[in-house]
C-alpha distance (Angstrom), angle and dihedral (degrees) to the residues before:
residue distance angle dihedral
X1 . . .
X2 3.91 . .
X3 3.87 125.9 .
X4 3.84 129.8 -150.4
X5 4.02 96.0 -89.2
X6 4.42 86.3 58.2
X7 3.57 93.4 -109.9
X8 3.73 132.1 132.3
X9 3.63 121.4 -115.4
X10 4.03 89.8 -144.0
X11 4.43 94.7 48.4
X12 3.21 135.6 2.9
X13 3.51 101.1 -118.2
X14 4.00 119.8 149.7
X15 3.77 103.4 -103.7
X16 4.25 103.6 -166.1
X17 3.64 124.2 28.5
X18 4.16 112.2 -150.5
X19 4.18 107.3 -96.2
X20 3.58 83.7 -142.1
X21 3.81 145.0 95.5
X22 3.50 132.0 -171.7
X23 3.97 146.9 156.7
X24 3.90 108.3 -129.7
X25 3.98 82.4 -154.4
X26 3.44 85.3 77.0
X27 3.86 99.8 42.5
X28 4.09 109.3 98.9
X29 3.93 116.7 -166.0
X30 3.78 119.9 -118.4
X31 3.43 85.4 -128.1
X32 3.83 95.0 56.6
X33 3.95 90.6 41.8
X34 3.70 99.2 50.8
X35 4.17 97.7 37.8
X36 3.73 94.7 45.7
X37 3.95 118.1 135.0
X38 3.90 100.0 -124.7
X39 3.72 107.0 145.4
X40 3.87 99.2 -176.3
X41 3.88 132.8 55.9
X42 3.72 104.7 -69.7
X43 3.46 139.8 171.9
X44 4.12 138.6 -167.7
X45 2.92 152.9 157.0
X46 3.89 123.2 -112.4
X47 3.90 142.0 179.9
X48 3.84 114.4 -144.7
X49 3.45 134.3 -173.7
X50 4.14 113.9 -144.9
X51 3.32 157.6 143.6
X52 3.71 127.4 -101.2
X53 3.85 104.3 -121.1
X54 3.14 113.5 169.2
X55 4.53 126.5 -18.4
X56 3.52 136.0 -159.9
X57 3.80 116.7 -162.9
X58 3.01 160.1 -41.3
X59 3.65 98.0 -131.9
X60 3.23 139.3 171.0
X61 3.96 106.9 -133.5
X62 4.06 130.7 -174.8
X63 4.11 117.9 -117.3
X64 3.42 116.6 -150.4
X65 4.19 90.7 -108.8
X66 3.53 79.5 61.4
X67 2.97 104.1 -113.7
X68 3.97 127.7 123.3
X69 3.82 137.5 -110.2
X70 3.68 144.8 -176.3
X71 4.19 116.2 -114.5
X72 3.74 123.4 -177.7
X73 3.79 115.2 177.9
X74 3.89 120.6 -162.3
X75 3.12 145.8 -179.7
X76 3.76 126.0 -141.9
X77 3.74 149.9 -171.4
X78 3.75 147.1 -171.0
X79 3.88 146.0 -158.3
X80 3.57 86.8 -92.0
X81 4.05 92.2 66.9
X82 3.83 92.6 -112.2
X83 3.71 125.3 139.0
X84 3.77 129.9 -167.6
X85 3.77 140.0 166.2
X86 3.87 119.4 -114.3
X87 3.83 124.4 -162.2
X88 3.93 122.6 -146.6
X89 3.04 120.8 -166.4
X90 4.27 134.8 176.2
X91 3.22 128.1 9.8
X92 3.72 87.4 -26.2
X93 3.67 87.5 65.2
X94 3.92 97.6 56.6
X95 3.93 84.0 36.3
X96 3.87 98.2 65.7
X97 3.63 91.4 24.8
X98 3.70 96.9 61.6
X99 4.04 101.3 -123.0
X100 3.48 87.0 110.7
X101 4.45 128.1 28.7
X102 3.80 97.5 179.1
X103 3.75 94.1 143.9
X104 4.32 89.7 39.5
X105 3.89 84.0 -117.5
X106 4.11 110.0 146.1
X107 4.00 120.3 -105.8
X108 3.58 107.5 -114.9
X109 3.82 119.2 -124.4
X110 3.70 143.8 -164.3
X111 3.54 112.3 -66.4
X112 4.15 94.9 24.1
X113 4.01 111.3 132.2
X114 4.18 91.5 -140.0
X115 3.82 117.9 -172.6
X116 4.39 98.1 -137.5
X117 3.53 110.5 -155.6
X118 4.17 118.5 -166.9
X119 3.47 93.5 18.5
X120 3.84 109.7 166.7
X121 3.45 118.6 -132.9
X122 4.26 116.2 -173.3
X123 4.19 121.1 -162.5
X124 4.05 114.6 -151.0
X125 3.71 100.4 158.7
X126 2.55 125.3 -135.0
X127 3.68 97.1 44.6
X128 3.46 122.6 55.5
X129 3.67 130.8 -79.9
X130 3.71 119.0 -84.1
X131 4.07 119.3 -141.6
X132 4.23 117.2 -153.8
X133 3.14 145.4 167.6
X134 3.86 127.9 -167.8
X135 4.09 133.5 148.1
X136 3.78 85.0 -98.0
X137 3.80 87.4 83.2
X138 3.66 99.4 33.0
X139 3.53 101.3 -123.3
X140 3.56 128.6 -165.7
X141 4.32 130.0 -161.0
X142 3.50 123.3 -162.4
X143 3.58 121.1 -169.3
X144 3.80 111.0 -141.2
X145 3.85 105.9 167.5
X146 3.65 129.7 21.9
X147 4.06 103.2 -162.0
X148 3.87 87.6 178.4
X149 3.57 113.5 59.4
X150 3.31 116.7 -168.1
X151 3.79 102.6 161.6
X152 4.11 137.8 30.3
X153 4.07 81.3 -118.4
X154 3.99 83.2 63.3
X155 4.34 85.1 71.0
X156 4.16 82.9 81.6
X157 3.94 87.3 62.9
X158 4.17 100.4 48.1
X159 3.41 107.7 67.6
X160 3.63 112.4 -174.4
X161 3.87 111.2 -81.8
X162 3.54 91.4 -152.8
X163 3.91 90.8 90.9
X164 3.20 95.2 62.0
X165 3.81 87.8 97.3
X166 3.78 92.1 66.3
X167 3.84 101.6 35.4
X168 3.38 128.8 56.0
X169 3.89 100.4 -159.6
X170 4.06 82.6 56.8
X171 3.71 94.6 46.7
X172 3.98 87.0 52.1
X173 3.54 89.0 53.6
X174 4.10 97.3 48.1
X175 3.94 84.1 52.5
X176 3.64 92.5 63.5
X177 4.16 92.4 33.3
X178 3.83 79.9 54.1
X179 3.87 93.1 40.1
X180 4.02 86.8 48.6
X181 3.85 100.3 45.0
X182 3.74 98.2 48.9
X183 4.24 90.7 43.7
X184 3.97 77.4 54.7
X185 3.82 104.6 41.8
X186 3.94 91.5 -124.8
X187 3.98 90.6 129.0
């Protein structure tokens, strides 16, 4: 018989190891991305690791060749108590959104903690930064928490937090799953 923190009544062996991998060397704060002092046009690429507040989309939206195109708009937050908006758009937008599992990866959802990968991130001082995210760059998500379960498939997506005391990738991610579930009241 299992509880809600994956652990067996009987031991207390570690029931889901995290799917994911990542260097936290490579991890930038959304606090550090949208504050930065860049005082010409600039543009870079960023990974970011955040929690799915609040999304818009997908949808499928006209261009003006008249063609159409897939737009997801999100916002996010950290650890740090930041929150920014990130736009989708393409195939990555129906992608992560869920209209469209061509590769059989999961839609995120509001409350995942996703790890974004090639997220692009463009300076025009004065106005604020603006976050994106198109196939241009190649970006990747990775869920790696699902606070709100909704189904028993969602089990693949909550790795048991307990080993966050031994890895720092997972203690990164139980920050933000912390961060996340207090901003929400889930605790």
């Amino acid at each position: 018989m299992e509880d809600d923190t994956n652990t067996t009544i009987e031991g207390d062996s570690i029931r889901r190891f995290p799917t994911f991998h990542f260097s936290l060397h490579k991890v930038s704060s959304l606090s550090s991305v949208i504050l930065a002092d860049v005082r010409t046009r600039q543009r870079r690429l960023v990974t970011l690791l955040v929690a799915v507040l609040e999304m818009d989309g997908p949808s499928v939206v006209p261009t003006k060749a008249g063609e159409e195109m897939g737009l997801l708009k999100i916002i996010v937050g950290d650890e740090t108590g930041c929150v920014s908006k990130i736009v989708v758009w393409r195939e990555t937008a129906l992608v992560w959104g869920g209209g469209e599992d061509r590769l059989g990866l999961g839609a995120m959802r509001k409350g995942d903690v996703v790890l974004l990968e090639n997220v692009a991130v463009t300076y025009a001082p004065p106005a604020k930064p603006t976050i994106s995210a198109s196939p241009n760059e190649r970006p990747v998500m990775t869920i790696c928490y699902r606070t709100l379960p909704t189904e028993r498939s969602d089990r693949k997506v909550r790795p048991d937090l307990r080993l966050a005391r031994t890895d720092a990738a997972m203690r990164k991610v139980a920050e933000v799953v912390d961060w996340v579930e207090g901003a929400a009241k889930l605790r």
